[in-house]
N, C-alpha and C positions, 0 to 999 in steps of 0.2 A: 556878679555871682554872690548869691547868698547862704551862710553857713547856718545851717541850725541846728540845734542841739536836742534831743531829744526824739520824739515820736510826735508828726499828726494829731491833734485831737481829731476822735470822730464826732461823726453828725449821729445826734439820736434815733432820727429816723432808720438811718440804714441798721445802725445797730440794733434797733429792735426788729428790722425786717430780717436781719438774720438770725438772732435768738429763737424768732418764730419758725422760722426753717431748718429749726434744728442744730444751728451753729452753738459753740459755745468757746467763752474768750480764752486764752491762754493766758498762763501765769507766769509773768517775764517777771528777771532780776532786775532787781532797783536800781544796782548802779556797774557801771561799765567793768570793775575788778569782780564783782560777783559774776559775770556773765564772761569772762575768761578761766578763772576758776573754775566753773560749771560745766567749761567744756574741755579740761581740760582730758578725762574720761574717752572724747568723742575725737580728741588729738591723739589720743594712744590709739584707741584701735583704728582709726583710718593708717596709720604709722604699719600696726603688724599686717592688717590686709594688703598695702601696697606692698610690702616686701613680698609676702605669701603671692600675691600674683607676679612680681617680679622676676620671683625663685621660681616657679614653674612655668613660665613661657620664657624666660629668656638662661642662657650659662650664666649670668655675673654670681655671684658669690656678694657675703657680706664683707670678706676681707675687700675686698674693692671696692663698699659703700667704706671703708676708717675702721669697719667695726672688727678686732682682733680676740678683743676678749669679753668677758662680760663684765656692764658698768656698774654694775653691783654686785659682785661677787657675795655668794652666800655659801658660807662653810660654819656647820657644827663641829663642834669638839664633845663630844661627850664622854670621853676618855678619863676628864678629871672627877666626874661623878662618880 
């Protein structure tokens, strides 16, 4: 078995057979912490959608996923103003 690191180079050919057909390349992150970071966005809302489908076709509740309270509680005071 062989491990390698990185992406394929492509063949010019294909790639200009697809630029002609209309393709065009995408712009990937340089390095493996940019490309966790960047999705990290794409980890939260897969996160609220699975719940949202969970809470409507089945009874569990989230106190049955751990979750009691919330993990960031957020409380103004504007009373000393």
């Amino acid at each position: 078995m062989k491990i390698l690191h990185g992406l394929p180079k492509n063949r010019k050919e294909d790639q200009q057979k697809l630029v002609d057909q209309g393709w065009k390349s995408m712009r990937e992150p340089k390095s493996l912490i940019g490309s966790i970071v960047l999705s990290f966005p794409f980890m939260i809302l897969n996160v609220l959608i699975s719940l949202l489908i969970i809470q409507s076709v089945s009874s569990l509740t989230l106190r049955e996923f751990g979750i009691t309270k919330m993990v960031f509680p957020f409380h103004s005071d504007l009373s000393s103003y």
